[in-house]
LOKEVEX-826506 format. One record per atom (N, C-alpha, C): residue in one letter; atom name; x, y, z. Coordinates in nm, 3 decimals. Atoms other than C-alpha are relative to their C-alpha. Last residue first. Layout:
N
<code=A	site=CA	xx=X	yy=Y	zz=Z>
...
//
This chain:
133
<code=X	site=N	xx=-0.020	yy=-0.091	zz=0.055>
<code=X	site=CA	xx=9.231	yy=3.115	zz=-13.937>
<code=X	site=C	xx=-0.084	yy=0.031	zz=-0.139>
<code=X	site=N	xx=0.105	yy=-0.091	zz=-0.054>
<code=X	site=CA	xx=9.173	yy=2.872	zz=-13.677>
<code=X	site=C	xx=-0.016	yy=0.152	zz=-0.078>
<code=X	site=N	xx=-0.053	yy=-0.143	zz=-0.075>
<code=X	site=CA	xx=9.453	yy=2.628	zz=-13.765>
<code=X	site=C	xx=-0.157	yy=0.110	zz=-0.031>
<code=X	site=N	xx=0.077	yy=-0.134	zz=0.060>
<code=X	site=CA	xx=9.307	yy=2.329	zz=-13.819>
<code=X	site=C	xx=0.030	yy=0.085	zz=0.049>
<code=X	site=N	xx=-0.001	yy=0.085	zz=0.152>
<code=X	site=CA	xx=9.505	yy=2.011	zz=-13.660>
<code=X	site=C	xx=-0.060	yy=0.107	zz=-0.105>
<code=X	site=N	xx=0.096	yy=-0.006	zz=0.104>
<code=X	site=CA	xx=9.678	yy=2.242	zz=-13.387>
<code=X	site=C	xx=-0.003	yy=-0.077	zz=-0.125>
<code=X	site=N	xx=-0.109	yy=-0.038	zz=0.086>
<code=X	site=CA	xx=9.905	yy=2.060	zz=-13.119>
<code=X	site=C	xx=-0.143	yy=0.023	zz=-0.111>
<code=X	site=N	xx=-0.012	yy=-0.141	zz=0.016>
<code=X	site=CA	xx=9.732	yy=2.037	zz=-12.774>
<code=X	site=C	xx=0.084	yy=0.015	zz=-0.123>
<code=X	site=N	xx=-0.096	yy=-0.061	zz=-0.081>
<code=X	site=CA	xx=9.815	yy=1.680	zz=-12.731>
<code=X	site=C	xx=0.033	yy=0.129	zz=-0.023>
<code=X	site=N	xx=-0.043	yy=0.069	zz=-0.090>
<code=X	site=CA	xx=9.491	yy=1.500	zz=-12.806>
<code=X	site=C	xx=0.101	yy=0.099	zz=0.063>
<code=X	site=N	xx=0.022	yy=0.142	zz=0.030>
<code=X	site=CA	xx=9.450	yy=1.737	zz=-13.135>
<code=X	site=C	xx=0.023	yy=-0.022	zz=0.199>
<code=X	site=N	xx=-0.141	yy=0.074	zz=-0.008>
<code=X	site=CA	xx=9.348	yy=2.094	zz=-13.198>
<code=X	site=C	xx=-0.020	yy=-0.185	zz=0.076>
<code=X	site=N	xx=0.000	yy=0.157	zz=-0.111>
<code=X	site=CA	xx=9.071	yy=2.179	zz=-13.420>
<code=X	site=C	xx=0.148	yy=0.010	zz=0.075>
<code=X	site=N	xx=-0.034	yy=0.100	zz=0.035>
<code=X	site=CA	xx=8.942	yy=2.497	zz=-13.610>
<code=X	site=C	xx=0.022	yy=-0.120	zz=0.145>
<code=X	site=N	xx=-0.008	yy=0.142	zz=-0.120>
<code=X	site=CA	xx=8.725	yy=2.778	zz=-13.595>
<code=X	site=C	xx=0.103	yy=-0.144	zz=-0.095>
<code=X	site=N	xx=-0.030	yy=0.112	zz=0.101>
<code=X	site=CA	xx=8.698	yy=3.143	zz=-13.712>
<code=X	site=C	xx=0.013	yy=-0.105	zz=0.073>
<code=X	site=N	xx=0.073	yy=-0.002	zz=0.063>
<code=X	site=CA	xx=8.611	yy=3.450	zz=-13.499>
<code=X	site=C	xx=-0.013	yy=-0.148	zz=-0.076>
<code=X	site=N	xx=0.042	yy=-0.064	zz=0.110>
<code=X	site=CA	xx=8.880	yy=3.541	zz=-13.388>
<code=X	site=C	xx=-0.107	yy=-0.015	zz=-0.036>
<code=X	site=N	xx=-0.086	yy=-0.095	zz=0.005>
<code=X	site=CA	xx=9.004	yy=3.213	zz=-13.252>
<code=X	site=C	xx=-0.052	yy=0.115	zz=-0.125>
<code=X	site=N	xx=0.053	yy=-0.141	zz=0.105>
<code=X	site=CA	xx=8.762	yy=2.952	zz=-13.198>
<code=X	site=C	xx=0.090	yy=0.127	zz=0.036>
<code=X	site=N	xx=-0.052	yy=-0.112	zz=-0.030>
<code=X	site=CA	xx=8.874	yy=2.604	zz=-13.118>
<code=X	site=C	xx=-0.018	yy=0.115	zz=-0.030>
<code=X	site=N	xx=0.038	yy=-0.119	zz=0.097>
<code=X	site=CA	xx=8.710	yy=2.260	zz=-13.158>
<code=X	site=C	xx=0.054	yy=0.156	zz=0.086>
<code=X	site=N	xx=0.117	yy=-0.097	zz=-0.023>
<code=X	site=CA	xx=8.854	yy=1.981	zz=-13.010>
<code=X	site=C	xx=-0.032	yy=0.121	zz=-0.035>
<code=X	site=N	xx=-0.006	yy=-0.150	zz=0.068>
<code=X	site=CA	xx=9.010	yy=1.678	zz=-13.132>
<code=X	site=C	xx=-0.100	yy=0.101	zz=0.118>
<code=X	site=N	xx=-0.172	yy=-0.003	zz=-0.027>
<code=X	site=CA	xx=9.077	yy=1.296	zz=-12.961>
<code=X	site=C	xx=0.018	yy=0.119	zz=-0.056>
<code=X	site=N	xx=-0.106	yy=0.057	zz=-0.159>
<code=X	site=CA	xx=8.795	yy=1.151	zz=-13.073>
<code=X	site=C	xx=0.142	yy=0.065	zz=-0.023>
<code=X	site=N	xx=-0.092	yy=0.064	zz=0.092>
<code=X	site=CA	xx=8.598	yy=1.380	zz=-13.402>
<code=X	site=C	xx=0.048	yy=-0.011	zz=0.172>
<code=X	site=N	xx=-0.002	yy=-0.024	zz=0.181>
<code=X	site=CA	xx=8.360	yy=1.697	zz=-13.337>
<code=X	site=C	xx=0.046	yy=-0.153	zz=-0.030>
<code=X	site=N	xx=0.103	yy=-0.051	zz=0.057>
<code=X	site=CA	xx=8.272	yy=1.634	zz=-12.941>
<code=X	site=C	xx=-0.054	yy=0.000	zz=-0.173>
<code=X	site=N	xx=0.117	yy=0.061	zz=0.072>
<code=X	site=CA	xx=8.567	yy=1.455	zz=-12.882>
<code=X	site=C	xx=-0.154	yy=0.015	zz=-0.012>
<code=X	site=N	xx=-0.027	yy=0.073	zz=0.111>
<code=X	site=CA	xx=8.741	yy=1.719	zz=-12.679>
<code=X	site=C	xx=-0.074	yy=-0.159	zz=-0.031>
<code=X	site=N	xx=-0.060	yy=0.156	zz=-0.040>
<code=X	site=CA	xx=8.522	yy=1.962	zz=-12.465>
<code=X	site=C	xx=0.061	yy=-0.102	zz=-0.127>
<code=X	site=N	xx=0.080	yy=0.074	zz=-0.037>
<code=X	site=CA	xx=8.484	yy=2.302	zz=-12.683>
<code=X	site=C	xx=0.077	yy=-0.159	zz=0.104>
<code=X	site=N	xx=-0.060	yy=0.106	zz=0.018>
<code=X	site=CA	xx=8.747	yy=2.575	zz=-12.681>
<code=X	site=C	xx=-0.107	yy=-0.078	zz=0.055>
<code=X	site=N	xx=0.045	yy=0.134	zz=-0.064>
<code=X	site=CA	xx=8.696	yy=2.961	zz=-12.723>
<code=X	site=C	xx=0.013	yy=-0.179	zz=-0.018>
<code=X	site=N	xx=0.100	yy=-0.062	zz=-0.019>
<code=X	site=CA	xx=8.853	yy=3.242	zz=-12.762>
<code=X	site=C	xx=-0.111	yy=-0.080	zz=0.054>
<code=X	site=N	xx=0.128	yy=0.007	zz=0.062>
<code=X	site=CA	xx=9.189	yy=3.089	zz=-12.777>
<code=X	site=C	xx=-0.130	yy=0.073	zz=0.045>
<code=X	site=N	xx=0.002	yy=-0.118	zz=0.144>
<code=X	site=CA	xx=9.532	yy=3.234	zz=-12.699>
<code=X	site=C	xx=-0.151	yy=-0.051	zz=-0.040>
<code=X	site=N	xx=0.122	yy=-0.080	zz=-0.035>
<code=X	site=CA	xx=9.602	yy=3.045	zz=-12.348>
<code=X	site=C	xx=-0.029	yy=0.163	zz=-0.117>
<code=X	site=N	xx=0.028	yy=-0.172	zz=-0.057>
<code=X	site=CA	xx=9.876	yy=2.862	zz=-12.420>
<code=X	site=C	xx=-0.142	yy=0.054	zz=-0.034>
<code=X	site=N	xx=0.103	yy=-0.087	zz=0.095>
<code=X	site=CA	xx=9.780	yy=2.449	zz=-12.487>
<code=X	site=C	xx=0.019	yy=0.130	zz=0.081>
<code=X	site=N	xx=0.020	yy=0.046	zz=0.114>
<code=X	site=CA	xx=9.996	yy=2.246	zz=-12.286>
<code=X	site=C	xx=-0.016	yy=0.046	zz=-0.107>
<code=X	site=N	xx=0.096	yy=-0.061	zz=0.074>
<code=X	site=CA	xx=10.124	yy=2.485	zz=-11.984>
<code=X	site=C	xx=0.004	yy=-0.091	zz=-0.096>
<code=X	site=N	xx=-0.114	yy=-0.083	zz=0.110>
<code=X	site=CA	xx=10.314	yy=2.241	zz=-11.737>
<code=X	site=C	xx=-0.169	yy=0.087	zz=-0.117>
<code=X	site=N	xx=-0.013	yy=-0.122	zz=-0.031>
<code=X	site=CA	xx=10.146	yy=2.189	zz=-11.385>
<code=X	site=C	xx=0.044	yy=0.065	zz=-0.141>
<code=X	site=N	xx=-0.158	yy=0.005	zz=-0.076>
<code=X	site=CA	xx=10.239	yy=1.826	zz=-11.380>
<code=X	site=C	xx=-0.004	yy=0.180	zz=0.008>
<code=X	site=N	xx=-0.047	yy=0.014	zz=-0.095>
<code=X	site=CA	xx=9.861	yy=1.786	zz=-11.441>
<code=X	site=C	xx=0.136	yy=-0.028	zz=0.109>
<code=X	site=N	xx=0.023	yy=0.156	zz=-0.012>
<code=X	site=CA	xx=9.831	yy=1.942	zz=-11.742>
<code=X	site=C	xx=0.028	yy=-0.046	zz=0.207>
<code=X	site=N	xx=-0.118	yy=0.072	zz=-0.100>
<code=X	site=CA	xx=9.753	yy=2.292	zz=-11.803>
<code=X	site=C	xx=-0.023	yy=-0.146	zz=0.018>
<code=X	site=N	xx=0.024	yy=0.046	zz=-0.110>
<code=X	site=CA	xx=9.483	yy=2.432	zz=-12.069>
<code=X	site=C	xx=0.139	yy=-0.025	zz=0.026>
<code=X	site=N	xx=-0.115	yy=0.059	zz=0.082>
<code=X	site=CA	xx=9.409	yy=2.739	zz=-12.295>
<code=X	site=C	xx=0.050	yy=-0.156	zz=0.103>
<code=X	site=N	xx=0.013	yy=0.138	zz=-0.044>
<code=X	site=CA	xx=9.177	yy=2.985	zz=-12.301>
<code=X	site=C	xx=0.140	yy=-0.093	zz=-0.051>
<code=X	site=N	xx=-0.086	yy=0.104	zz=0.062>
<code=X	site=CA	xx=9.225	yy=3.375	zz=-12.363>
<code=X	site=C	xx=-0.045	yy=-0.136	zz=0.108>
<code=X	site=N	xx=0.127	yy=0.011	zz=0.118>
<code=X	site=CA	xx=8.990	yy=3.654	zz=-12.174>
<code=X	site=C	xx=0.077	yy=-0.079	zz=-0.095>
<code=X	site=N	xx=0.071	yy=-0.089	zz=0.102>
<code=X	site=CA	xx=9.336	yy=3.799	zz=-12.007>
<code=X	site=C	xx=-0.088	yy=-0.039	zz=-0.130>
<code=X	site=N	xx=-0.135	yy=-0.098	zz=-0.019>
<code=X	site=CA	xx=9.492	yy=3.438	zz=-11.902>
<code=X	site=C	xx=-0.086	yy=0.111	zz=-0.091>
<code=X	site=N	xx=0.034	yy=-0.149	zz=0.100>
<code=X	site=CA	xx=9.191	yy=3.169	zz=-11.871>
<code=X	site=C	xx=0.099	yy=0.117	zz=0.053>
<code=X	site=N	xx=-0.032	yy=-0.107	zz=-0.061>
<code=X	site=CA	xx=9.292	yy=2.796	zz=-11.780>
<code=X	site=C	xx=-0.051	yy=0.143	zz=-0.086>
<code=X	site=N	xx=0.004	yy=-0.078	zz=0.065>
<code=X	site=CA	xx=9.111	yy=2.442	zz=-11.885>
<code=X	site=C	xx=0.045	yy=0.157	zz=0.070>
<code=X	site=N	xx=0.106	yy=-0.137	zz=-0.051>
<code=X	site=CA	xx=9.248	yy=2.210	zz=-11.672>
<code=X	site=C	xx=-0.021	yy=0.114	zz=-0.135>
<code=X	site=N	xx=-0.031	yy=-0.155	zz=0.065>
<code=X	site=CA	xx=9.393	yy=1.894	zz=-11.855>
<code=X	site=C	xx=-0.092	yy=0.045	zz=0.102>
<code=X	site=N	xx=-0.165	yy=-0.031	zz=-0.057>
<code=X	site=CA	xx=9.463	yy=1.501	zz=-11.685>
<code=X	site=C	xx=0.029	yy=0.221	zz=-0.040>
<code=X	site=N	xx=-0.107	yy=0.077	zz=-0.137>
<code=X	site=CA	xx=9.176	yy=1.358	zz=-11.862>
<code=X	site=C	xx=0.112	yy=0.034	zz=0.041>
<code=X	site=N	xx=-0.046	yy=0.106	zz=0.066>
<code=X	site=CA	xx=9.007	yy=1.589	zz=-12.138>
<code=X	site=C	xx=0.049	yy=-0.072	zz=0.118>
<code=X	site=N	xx=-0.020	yy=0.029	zz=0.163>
<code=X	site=CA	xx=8.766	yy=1.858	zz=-12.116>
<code=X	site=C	xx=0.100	yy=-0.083	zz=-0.082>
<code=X	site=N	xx=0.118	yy=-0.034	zz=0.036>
<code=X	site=CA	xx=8.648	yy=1.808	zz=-11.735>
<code=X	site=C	xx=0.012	yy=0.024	zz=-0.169>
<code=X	site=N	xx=0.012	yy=0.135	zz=0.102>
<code=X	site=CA	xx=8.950	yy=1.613	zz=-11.668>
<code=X	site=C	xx=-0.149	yy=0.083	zz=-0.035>
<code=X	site=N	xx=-0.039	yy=0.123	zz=0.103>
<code=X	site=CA	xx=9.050	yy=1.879	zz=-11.394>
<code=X	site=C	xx=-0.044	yy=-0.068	zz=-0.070>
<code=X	site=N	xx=-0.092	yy=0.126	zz=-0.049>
<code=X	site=CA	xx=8.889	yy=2.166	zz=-11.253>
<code=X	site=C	xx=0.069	yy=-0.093	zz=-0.087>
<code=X	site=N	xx=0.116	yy=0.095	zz=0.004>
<code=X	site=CA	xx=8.859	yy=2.502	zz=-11.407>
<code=X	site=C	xx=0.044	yy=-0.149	zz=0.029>
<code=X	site=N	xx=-0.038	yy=0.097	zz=-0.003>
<code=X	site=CA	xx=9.100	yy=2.790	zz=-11.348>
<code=X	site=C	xx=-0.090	yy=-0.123	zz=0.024>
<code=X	site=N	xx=0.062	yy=0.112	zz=-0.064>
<code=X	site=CA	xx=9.072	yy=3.130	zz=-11.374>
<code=X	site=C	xx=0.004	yy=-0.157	zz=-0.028>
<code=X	site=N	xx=0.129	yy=-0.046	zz=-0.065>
<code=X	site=CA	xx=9.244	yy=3.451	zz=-11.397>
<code=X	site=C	xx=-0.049	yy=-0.124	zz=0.012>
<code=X	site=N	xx=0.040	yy=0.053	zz=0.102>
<code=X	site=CA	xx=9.598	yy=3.262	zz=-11.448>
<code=X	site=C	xx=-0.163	yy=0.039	zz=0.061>
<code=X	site=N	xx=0.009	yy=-0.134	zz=0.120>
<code=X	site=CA	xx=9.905	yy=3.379	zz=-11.327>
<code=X	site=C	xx=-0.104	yy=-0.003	zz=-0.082>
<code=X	site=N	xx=0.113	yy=-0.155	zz=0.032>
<code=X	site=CA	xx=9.956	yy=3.269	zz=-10.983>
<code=X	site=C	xx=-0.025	yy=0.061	zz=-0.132>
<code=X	site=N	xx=-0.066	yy=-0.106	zz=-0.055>
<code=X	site=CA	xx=10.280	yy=3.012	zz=-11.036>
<code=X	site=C	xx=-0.157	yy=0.032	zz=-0.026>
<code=X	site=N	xx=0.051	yy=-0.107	zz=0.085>
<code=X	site=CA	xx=10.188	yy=2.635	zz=-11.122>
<code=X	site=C	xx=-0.051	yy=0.146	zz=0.104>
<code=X	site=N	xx=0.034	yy=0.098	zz=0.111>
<code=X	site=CA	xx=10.330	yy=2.370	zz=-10.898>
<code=X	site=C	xx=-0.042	yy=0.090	zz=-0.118>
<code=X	site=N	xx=0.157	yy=-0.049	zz=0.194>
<code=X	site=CA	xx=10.415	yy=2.612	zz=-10.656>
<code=X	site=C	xx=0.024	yy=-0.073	zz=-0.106>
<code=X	site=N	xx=-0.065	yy=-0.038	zz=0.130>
<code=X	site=CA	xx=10.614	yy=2.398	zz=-10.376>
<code=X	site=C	xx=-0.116	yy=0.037	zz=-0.062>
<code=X	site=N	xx=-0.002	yy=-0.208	zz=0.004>
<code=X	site=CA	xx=10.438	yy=2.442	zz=-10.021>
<code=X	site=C	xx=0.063	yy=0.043	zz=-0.094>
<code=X	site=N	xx=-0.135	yy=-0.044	zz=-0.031>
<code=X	site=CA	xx=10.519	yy=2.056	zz=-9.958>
<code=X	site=C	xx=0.019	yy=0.168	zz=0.002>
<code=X	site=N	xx=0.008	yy=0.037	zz=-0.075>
<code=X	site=CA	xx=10.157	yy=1.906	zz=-10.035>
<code=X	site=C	xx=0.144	yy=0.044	zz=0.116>
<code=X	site=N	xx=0.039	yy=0.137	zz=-0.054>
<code=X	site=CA	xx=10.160	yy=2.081	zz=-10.360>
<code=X	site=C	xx=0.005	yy=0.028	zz=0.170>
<code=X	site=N	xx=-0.088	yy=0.059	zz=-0.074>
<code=X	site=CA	xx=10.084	yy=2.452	zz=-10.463>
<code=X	site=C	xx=0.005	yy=-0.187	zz=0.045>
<code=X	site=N	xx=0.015	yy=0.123	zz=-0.093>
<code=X	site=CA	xx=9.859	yy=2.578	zz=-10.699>
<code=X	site=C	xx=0.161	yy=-0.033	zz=0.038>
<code=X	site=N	xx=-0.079	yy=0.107	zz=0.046>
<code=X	site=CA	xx=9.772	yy=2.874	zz=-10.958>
<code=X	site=C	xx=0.037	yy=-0.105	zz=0.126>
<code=X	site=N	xx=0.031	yy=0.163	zz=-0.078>
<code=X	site=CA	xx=9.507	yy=3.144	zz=-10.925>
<code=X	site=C	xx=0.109	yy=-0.079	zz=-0.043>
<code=X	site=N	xx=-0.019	yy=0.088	zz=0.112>
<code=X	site=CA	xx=9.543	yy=3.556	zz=-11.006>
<code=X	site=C	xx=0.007	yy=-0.148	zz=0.056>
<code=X	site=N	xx=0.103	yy=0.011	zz=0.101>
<code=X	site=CA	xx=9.310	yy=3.818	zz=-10.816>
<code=X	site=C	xx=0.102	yy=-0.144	zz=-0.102>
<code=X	site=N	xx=0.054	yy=-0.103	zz=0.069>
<code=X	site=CA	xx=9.640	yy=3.954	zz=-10.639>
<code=X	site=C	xx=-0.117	yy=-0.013	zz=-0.140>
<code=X	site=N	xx=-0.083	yy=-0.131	zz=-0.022>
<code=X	site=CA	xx=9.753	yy=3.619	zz=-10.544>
<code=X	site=C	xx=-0.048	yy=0.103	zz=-0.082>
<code=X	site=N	xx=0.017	yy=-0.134	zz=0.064>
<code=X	site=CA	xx=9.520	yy=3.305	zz=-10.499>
<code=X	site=C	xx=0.130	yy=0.133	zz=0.036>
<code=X	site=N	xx=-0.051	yy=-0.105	zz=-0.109>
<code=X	site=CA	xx=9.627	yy=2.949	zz=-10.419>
<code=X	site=C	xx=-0.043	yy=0.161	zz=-0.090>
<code=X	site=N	xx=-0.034	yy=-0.159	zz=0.084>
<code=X	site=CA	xx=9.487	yy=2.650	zz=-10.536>
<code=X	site=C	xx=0.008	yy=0.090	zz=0.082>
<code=X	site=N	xx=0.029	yy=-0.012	zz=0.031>
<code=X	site=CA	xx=9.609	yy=2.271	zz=-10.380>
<code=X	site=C	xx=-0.030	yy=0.159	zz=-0.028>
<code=X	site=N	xx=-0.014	yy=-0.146	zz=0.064>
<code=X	site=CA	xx=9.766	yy=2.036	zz=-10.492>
<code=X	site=C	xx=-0.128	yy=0.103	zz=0.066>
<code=X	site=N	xx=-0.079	yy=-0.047	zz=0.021>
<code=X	site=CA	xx=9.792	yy=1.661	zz=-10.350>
<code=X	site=C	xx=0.033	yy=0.171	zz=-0.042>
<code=X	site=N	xx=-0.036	yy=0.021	zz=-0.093>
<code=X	site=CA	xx=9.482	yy=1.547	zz=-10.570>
<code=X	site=C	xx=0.157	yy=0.047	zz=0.081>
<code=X	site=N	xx=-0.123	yy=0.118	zz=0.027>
<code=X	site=CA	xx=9.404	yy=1.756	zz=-10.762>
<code=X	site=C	xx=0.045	yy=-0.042	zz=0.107>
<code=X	site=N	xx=-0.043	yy=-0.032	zz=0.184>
<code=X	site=CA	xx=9.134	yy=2.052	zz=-10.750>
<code=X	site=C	xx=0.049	yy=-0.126	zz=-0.081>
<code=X	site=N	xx=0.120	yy=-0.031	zz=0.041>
<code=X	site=CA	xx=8.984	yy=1.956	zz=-10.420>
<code=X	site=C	xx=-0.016	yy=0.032	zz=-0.136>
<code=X	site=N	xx=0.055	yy=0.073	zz=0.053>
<code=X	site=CA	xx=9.254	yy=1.798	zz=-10.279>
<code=X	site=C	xx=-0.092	yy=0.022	zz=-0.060>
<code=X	site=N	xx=-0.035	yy=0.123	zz=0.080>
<code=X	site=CA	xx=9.429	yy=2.044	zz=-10.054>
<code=X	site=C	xx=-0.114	yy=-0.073	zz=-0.034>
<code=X	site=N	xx=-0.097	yy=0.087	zz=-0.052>
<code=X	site=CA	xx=9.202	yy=2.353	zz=-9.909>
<code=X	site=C	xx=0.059	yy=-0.172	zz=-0.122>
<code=X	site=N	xx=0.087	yy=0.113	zz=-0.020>
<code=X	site=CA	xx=9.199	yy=2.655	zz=-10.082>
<code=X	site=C	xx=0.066	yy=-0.124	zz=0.072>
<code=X	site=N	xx=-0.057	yy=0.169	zz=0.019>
<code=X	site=CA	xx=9.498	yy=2.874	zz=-10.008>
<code=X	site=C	xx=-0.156	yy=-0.039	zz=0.010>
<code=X	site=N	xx=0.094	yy=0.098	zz=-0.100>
<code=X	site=CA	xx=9.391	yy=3.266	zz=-10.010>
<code=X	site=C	xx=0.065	yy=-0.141	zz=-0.043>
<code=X	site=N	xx=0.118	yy=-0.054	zz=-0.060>
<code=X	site=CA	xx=9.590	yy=3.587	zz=-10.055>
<code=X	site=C	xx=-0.098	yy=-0.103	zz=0.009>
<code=X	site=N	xx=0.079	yy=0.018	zz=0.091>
<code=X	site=CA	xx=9.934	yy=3.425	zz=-10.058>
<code=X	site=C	xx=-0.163	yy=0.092	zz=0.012>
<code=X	site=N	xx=0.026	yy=-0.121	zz=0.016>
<code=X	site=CA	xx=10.230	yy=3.500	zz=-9.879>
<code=X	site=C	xx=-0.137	yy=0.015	zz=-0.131>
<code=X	site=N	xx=0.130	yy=-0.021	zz=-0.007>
<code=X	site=CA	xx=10.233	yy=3.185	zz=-9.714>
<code=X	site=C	xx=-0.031	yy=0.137	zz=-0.015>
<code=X	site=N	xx=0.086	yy=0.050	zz=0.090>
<code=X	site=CA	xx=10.553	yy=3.047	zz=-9.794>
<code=X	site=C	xx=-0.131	yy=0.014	zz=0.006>
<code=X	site=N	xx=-0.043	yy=-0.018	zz=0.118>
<code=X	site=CA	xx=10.784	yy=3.283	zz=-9.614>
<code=X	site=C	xx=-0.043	yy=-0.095	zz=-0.124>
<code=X	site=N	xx=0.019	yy=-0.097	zz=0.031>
<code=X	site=CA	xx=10.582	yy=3.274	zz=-9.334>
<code=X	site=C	xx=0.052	yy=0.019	zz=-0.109>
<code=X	site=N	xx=0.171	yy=-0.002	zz=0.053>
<code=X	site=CA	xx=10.599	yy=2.920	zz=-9.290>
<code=X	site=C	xx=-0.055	yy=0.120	zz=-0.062>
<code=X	site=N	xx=0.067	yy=0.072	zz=0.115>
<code=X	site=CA	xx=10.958	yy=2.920	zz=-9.300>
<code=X	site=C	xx=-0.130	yy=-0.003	zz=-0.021>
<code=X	site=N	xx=-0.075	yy=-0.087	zz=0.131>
<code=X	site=CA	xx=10.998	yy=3.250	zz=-9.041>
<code=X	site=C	xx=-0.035	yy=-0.105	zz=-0.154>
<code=X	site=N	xx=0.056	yy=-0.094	zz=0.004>
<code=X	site=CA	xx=10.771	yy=3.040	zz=-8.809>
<code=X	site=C	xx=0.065	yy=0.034	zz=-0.119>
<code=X	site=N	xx=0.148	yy=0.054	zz=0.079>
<code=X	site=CA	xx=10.967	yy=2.729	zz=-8.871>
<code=X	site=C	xx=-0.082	yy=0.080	zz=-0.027>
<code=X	site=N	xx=-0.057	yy=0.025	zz=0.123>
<code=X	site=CA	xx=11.290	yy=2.916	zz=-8.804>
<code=X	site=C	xx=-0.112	yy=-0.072	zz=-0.047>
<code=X	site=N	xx=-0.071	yy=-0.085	zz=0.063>
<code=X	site=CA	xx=11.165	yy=3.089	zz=-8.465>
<code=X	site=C	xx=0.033	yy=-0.029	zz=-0.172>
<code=X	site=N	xx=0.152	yy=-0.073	zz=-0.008>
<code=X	site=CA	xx=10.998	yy=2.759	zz=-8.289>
<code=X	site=C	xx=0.059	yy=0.130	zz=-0.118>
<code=X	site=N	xx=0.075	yy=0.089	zz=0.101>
<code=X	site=CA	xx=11.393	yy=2.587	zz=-8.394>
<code=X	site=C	xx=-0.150	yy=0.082	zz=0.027>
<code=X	site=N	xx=-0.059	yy=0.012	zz=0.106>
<code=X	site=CA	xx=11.534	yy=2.888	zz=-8.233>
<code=X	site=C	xx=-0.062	yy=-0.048	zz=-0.079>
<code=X	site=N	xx=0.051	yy=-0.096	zz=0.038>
<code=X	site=CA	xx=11.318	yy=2.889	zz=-7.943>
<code=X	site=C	xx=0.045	yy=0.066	zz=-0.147>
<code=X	site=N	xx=0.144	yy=-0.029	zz=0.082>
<code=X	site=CA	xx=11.361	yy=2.551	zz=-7.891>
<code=X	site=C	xx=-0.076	yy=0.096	zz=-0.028>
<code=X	site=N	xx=0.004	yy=0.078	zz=0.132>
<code=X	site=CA	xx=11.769	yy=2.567	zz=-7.922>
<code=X	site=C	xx=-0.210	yy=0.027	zz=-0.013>
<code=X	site=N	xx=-0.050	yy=-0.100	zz=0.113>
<code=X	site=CA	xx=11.715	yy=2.863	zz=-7.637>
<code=X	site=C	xx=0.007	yy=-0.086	zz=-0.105>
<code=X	site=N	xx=0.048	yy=-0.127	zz=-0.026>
<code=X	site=CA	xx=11.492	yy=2.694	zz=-7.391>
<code=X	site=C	xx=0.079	yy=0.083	zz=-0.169>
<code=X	site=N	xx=0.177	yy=0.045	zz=0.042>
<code=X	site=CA	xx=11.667	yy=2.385	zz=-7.418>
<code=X	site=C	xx=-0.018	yy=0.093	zz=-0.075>
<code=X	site=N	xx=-0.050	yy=0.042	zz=0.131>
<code=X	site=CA	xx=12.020	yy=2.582	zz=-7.340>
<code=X	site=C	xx=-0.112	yy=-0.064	zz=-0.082>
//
């Protein structure tokens, strides 16, 4: 009776692990965020926590660490587009720009955006102050 409950329970952890590790590579935790960390699927990157929840789904060719252009943002790239994530995983800024300087470079709390060709600003909380047009 042992024997058979711990082959069960051995059996249902297996099957759970497997059914969260269908990934093509797991970096290891902490290295991105703390708690999180990146997971590859078919060439695309997004992150898991400490629990094997996806925090942000695979969809994002690449993914640059944290606070490097503002505190708490990743800058992400979706088909040659920029755009960043925050650290709850949520998209801030979609990934439509061409390019995007570190913020306070121009002006605190802005950063320069190039769409097209043309350039403007968005603010602190990803909300355009110059539309790029």
């Amino acid at each position: 009776m042992k024997k058979t409950i711990l082959f069960i329970v051995t059996m249902f952890a297996v099957t759970t692990l497997e059914a969260q590790t269908g990934y093509d590579n797991i970096e290891p935790f902490d290295v991105h965020l703390k708690g999180w960390a990146q997971v590859e699927l078919n060439g695309k990157f997004g992150f898991i926590d400490k629990n094997g929840v996806e925090v942000v789904m695979p969809v994002y060719d690449h993914i640059e660490p944290f606070d490097i252009y503002k505190k708490g943002w990743a800058l992400v790239t979706l088909n040659g587009k920029l755009g960043f994530i925050d650290r709850n995983g949520v998209e801030v800024v979609k990934p439509v720009y061409d390019h995007i300087e570190p913020f306070g470079i121009y002006k605190k709390g802005w950063a320069q955006v190039k769409l097209n060709g043309k350039f403007g600003f968005i603010d602190k909380n990803g909300v355009e102050i110059v539309n790029p047009v």
